[in-house]
VEXVEXLUM-25455 format. One record per residue (C-alpha): residue number from 1; residue in three letters; chain; x negated, y, z. Coordinates in steps of 0.1 Angstrom, whole numbers. Each point is the difference from the previous one (the first is absolute). Layout:
<nodes>
+-----+--------+--------+-------+-------+-------+
: num : residu : chaine :    xx :    yy :    zz :
+-----+--------+--------+-------+-------+-------+
: NUM :    ALA :      A :     X :     Y :     Z :
...
+-----+--------+--------+-------+-------+-------+
</nodes>
This chain:
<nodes>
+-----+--------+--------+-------+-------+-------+
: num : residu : chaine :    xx :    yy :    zz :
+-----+--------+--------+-------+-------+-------+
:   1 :    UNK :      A : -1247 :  2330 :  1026 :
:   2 :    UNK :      A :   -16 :    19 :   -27 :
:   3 :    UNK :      A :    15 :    17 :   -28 :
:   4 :    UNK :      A :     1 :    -5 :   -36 :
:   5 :    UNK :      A :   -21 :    20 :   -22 :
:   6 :    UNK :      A :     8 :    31 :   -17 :
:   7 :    UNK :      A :   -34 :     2 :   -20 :
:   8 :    UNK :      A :   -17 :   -31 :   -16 :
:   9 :    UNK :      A :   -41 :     2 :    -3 :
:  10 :    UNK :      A :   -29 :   -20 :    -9 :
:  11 :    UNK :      A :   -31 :     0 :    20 :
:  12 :    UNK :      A :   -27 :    17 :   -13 :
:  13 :    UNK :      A :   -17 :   -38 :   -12 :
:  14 :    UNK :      A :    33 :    -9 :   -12 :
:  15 :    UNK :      A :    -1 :    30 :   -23 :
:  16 :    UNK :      A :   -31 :    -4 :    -9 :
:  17 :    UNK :      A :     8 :   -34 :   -16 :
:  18 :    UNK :      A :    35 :    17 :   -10 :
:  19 :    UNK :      A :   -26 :    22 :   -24 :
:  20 :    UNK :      A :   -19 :   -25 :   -12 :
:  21 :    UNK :      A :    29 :   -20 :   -14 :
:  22 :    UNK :      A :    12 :    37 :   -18 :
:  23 :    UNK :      A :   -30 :     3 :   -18 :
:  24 :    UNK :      A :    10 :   -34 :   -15 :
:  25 :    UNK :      A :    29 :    19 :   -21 :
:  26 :    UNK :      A :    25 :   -31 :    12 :
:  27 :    UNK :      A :    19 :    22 :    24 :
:  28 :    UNK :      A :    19 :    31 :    -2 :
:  29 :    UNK :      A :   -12 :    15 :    32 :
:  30 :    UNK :      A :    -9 :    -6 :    36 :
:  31 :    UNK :      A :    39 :   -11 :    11 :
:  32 :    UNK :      A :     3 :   -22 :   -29 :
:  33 :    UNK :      A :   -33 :   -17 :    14 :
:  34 :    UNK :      A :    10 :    -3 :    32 :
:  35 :    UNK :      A :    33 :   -15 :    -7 :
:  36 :    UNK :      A :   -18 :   -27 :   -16 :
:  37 :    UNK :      A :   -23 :    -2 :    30 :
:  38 :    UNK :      A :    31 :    -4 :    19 :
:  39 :    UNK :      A :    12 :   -30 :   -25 :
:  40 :    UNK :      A :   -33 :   -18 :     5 :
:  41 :    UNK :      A :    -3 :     4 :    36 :
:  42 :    UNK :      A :    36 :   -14 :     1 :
:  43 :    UNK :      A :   -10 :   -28 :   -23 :
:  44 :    UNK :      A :   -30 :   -10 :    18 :
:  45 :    UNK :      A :    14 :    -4 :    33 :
:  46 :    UNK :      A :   -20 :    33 :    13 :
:  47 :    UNK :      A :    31 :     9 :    21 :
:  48 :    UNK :      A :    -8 :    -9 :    34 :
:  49 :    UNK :      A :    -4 :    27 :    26 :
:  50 :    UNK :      A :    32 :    24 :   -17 :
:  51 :    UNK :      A :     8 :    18 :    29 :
:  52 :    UNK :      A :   -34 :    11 :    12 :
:  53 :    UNK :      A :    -1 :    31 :     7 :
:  54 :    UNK :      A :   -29 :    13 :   -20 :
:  55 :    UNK :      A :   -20 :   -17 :   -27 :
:  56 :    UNK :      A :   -32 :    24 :    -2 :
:  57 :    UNK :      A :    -5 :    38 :    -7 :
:  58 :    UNK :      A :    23 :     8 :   -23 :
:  59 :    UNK :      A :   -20 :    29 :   -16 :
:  60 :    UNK :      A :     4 :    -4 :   -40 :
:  61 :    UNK :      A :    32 :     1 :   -24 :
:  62 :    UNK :      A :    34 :     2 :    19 :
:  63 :    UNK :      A :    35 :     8 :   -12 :
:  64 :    UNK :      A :    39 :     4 :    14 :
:  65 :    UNK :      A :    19 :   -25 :     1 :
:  66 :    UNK :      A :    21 :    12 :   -24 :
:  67 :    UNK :      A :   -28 :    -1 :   -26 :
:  68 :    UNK :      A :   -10 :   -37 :     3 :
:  69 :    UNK :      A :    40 :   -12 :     7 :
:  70 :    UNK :      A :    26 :    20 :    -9 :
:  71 :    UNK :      A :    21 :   -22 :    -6 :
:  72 :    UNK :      A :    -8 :   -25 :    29 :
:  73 :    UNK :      A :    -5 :   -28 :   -18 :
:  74 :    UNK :      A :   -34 :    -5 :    18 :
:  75 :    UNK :      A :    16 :     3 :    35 :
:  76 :    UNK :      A :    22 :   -24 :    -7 :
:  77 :    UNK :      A :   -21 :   -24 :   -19 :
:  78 :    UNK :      A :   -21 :    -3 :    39 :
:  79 :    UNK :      A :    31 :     2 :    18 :
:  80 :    UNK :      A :    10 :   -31 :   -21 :
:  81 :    UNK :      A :   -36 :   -19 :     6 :
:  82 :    UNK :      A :    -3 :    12 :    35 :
:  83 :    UNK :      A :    28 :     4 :    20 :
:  84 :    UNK :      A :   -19 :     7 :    30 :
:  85 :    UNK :      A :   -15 :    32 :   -12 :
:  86 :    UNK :      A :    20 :    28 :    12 :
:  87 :    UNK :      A :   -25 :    24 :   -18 :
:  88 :    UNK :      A :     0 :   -12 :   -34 :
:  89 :    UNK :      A :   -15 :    34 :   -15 :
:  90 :    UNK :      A :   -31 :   -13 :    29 :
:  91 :    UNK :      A :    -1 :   -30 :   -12 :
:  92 :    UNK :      A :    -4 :    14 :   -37 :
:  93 :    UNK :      A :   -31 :    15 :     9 :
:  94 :    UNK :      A :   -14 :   -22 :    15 :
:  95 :    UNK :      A :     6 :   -29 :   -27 :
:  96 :    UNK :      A :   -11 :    30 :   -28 :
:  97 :    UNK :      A :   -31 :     2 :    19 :
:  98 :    UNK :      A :    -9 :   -35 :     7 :
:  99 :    UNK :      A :     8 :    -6 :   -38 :
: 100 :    UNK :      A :   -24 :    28 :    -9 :
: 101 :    UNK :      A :   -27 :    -9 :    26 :
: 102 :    UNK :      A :     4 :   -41 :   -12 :
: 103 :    UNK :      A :    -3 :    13 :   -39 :
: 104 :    UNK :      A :   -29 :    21 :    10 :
: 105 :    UNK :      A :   -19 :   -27 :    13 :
: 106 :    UNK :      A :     5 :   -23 :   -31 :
: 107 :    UNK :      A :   -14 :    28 :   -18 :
: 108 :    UNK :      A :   -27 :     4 :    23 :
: 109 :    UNK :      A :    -7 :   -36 :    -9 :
: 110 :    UNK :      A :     6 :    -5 :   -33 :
: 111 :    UNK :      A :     3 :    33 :   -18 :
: 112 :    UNK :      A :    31 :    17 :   -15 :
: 113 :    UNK :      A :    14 :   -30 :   -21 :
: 114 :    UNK :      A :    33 :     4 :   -16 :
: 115 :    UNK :      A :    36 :     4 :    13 :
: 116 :    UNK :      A :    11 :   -33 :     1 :
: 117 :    UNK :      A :   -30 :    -9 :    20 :
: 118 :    UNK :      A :    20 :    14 :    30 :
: 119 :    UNK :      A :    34 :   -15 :    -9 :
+-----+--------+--------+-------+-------+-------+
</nodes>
């Protein structure tokens, strides 16, 4: 079985897209964007595959655990959704990733937008 993470991180095209959005001046920082990365891949149904084992290089923007949950509000939230995850901090990768890489390809497509373009 694998363990849970102890560090969080974006691939390096999943911070590339996590800059693009900073420049817009919407978000605070990186985490901020990737939390709502992690809102949008949960609201689009990108959460199949949570407990594969990698998800690409991670190579860009990562923090502890204790940065992007301290609380555990997050954890629990995907324990609550997904109650066969056993790695929930995994599966919060993954879902920040695929909402980064899934955002990244609207812009891609269609340019920048707005905020609520994504919601």
């Amino acid at each position: 079985m694998l363990e849970d993470k102890v560090n969080i991180g974006l691939t390096l095209e999943s911070t590339r897209i996590a800059e693009a959005l900073e420049e817009t001046g919407n978000f605070e920082d990186k985490l901020t964007i990737a939390k709502f990365a992690l809102a949008y891949a949960i609201k689009n149904d990108l959460d199949t595959n949570l407990t594969e084992d990698k998800i690409g290089d991670i190579g860009g923007t990562k923090w502890n655990i204790g940065s992007v949950d301290s609380d555990q509000y997050l954890r629990n939230v995907i324990i609550s959704l997904y109650p066969e995850v056993k790695t929930p901090y995994r599966a919060i990768e993954i879902l920040m990733n695929k909402g980064l890489t899934s955002i990244g390809e609207i812009i891609d497509n269609e340019g920048i937008g707005k905020i609520s373009d994504y919601m």
